[in-house]
C-alpha positions in Angstrom: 81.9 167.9 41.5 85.8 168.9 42.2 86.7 171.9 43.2 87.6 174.6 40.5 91.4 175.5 41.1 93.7 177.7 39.3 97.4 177.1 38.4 100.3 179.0 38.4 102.7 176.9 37.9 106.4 177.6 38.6 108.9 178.1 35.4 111.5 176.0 37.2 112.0 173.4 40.4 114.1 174.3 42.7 114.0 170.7 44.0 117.9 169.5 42.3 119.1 172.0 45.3 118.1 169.6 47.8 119.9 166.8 49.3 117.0 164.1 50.0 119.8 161.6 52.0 119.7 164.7 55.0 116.7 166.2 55.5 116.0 168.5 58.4 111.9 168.6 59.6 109.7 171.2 58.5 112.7 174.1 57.0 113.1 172.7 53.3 109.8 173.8 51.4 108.6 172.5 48.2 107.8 174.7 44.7 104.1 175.2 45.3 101.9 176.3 47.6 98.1 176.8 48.0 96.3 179.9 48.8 92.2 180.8 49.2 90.8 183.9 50.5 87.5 184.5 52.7 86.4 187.9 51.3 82.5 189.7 51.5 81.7 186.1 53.1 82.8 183.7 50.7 85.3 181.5 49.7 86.7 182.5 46.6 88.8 180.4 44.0 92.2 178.4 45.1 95.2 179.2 43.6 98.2 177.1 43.5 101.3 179.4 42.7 104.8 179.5 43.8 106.2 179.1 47.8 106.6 182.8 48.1 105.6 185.4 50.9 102.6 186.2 51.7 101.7 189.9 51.9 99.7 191.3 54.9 98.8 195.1 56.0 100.0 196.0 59.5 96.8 196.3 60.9 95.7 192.8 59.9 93.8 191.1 62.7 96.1 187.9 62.8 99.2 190.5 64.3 96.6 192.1 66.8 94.0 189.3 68.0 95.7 185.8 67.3 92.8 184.0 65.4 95.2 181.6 63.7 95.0 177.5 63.6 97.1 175.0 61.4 96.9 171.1 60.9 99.9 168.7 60.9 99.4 166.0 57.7 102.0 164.0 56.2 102.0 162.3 52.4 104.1 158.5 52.0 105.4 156.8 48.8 104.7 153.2 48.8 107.6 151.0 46.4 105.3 151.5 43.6 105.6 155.1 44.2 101.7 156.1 44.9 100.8 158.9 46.9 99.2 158.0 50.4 97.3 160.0 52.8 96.7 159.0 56.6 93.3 160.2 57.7 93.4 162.9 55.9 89.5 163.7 56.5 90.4 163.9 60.6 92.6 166.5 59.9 90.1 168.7 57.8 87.4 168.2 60.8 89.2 169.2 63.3 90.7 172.1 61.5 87.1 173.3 61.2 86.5 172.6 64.7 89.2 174.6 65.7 88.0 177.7 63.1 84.3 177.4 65.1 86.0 178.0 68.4 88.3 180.7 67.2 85.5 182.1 64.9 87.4 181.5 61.9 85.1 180.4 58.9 85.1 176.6 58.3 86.5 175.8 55.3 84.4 173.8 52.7 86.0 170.0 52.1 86.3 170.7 48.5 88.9 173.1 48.6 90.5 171.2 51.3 90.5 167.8 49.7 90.7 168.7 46.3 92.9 171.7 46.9 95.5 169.2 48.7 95.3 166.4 45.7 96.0 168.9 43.1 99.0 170.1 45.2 100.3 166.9 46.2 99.9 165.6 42.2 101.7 169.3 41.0 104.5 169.2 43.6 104.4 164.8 43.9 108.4 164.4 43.3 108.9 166.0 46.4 107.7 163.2 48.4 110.2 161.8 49.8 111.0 157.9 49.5 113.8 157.3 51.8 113.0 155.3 55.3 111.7 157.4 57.8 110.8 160.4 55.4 107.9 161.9 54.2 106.0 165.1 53.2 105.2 167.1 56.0 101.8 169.3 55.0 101.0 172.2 57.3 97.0 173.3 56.0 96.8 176.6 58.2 94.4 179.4 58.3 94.4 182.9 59.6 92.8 186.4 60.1 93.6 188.9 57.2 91.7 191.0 57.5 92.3 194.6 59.1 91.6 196.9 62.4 92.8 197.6 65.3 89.0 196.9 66.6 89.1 193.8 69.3 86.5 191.6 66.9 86.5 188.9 64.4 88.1 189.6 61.0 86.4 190.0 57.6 89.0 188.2 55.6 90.5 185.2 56.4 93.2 183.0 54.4 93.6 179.4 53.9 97.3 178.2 52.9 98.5 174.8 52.2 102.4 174.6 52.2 104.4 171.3 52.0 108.4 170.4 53.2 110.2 167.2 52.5 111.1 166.1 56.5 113.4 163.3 57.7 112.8 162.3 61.4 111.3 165.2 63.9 113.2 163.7 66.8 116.3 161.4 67.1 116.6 159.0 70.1 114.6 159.3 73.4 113.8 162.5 75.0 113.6 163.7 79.1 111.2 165.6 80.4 110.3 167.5 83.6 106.5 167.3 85.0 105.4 171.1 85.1 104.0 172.5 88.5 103.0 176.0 88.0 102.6 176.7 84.2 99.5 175.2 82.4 99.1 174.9 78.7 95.2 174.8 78.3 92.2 175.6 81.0 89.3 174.4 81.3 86.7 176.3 78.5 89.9 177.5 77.2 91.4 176.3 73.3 93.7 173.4 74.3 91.6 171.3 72.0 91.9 173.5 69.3 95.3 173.6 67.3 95.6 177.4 67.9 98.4 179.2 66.9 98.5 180.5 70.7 98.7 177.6 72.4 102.0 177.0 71.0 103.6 180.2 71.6 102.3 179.7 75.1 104.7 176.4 75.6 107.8 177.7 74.6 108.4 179.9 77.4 108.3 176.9 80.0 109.4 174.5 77.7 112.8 177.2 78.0 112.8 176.5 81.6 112.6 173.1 81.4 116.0 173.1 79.0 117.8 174.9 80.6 117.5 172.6 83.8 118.6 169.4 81.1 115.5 168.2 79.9 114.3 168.0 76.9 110.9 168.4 77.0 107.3 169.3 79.7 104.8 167.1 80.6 102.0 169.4 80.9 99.6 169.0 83.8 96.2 170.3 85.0 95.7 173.9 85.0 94.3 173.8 88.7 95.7 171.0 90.7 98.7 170.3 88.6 98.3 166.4 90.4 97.0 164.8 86.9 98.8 164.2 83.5 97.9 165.9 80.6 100.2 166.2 77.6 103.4 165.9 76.6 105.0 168.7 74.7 103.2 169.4 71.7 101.3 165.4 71.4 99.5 163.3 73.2 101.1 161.1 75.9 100.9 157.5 76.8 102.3 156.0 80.4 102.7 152.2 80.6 102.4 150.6 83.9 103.5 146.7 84.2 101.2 145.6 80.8 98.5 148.6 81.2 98.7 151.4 78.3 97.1 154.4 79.4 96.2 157.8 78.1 94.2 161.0 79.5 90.6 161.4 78.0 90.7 164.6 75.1 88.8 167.3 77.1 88.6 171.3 76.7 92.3 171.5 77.6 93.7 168.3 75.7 93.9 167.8 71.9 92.3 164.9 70.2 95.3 163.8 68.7 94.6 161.5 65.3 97.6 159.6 66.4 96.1 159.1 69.5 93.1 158.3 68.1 95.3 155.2 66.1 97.1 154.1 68.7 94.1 153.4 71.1 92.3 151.6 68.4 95.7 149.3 67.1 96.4 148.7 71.2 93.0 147.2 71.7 93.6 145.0 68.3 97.0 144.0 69.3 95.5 142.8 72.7 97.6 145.8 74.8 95.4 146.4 78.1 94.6 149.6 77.1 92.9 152.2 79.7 91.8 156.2 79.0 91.8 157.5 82.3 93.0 160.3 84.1 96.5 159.3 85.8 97.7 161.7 88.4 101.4 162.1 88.3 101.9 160.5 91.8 100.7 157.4 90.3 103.2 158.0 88.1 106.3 158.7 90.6 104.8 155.7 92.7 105.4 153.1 89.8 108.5 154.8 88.5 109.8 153.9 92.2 108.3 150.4 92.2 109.8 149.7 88.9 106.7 149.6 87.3 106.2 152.0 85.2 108.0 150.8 81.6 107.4 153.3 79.0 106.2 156.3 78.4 105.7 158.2 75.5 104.4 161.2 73.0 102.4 160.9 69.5 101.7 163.4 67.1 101.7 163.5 63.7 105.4 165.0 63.4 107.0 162.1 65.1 104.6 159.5 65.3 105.4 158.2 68.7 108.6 159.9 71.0 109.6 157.8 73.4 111.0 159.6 76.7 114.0 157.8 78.4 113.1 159.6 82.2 111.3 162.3 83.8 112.3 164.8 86.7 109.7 165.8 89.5 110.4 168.0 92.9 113.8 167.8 92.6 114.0 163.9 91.5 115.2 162.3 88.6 113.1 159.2 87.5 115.3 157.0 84.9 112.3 153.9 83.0 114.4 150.8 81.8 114.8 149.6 78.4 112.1 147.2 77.4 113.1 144.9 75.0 109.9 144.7 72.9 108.1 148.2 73.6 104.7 149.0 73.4 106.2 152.4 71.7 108.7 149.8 68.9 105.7 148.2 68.1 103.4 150.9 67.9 105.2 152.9 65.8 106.2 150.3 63.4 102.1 149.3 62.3 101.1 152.8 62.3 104.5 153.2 59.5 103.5 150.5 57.9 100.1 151.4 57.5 101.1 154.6 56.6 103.6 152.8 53.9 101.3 150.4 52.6 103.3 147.9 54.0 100.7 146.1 55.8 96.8 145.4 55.0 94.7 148.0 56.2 91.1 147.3 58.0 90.5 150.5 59.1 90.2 152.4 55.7 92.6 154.9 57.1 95.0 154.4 54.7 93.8 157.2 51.1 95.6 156.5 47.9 95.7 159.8 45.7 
């Protein structure tokens, strides 16, 4: 049975104010949003109403105690404009699976499913249809309720906001192998998508600019010798034909796009490997000129592909491959995305 939801629908789109030919990622927001409330241990009714602000006391939990977690989705036009959805039921279990660690109520499919479909169909012209574009969806949740009292909330709220997005990167991206600062430890919520463990990155991420990179490849909390993550996504190192990726653990996020990319590797016939790789491997091969690609995946940008890394002082250039792993990669995940190309997997949902 669906989900009950109530509309509030806007009196007028805003959406003529947007140019669709140059959108920015993730800061142009669409007319609707959706909102659901945890009170006196329940669930209560969605509403979709107008993008607006949300309204919180000062001594809400989510200021004080950080129990927040969000989800990164994206919806596709194929050229007969229907809606499309990329694992879409991924994203709702691990969203609850970060709400059990952070002691967050899971939320029930229903209102996430439903909730999203009815948003998507209310707010569908602002899926964008140009190359490269799509509807980024951010599903988040968070601790309403209020007290300065170090313990889980008794409200929480459960929003759903959408923004027409163009590319999250452009072009190839350097990073610098991090030696003292960790983004997850062991027991930790590294596999959760806590608000936290962002906010935790930007600090050496900072660093890491203003010496002229781009980006961190996060390592081990204790040794700092193995290869974790790269940025905010998951990251893949090719050596000669070998793909390989760390194994998701309490410190590493189980990336969907990860998830894809290990699964179309092995049906492509890419030597694929999930092992831990230690970054000396790494530096070794860069030196031996073996090491061709690297690169990051997430939802935002699909797959990043980094042009050089820097480690103890060096600078470590990889050569351009003419047919990369990363080009061909990307292009079947878009396509399947796009409903350009058949898809085995059932990943592919049609709204």
């Amino acid at each position: 049975m669906a989900t009950h939801i109530e509309i509030q629908p806007i009196e007028k789109s805003k959406i003529d104010t947007v140019d669709f030919n140059n959108l920015p990622f993730g800061s142009v927001f669409s007319d609707h949003m959706l909102e659901c409330d945890f009170i006196n241990g329940a669930w209560q009714t969605p509403v979709i109403k107008a993008y607006s602000p949300i309204s919180l006391d000062p001594s809400s939990k989510i200021f004080h105690y950080g129990q927040s977690i969000f989800e990164g989705m994206k919806a596709y036009k194929d050229t007969d404009h229907n809606t499309l959805l990329f694992r879409p039921l991924e994203n709702f279990k691990r969203l609850n699976k970060s709400a059990e660690r952070l002691m967050i109520p899971e939320i029930p499919e229903g209102i996430f499913m439903d909730g999203l479909q009815k948003l998507l169909e209310i707010d569908n012209q602002w899926i964008p249809t140009n190359e490269g574009s799509s509807l980024y969806i951010r599903p988040f949740m968070f601790a309403s309720g209020n007290g300065f009292h170090a313990s889980p909330a008794d409200a929480y709220k459960f929003v759903i906001c959408t923004a027409p997005s163009g590319a999250y990167f452009a072009g190839k991206v350097t990073v610098l192998i991090e030696e003292k600062y960790a983004r997850a430890a062991n027991g930790g919520v590294g596999f959760a998508k806590a608000g936290g463990n962002y906010a935790a990155q930007f600090y050496p991420t900072q660093l890491a600019i203003e010496k002229g990179y781009n980006q961190v490849i996060w390592t081990d909390d204790h040794s700092h010798q193995y290869i974790e993550e790269a940025g905010a996504m998951n990251i893949f190192i090719r050596i000669n034909d070998t793909l390989i990726t760390s194994p998701t653990s309490d410190r590493i996020l189980d990336g969907i796009t990860r998830k894809s990319i290990i699964q179309l590797s092995k049906d492509l016939n890419i030597d694929m490997e999930v092992r831990k790789i230690t970054v000396s491997e790494v530096v070794a091969a860069a030196q031996a000129g073996t090491l061709l690609e690297m690169f990051g995946a997430g939802t935002a940008a699909v797959i990043s592909p980094i042009a050089g890394f820097g480690y103890q002082n060096s600078d470590y250039e990889l050569p351009e491959v003419k047919d990369s792993y990363a080009s061909l990669l990307k292009k079947t995940i878009t396509d399947l995305q796009t409903n350009k190309t058949e898809d085995p997997y059932g990943w592919r949902v049609q709204l």
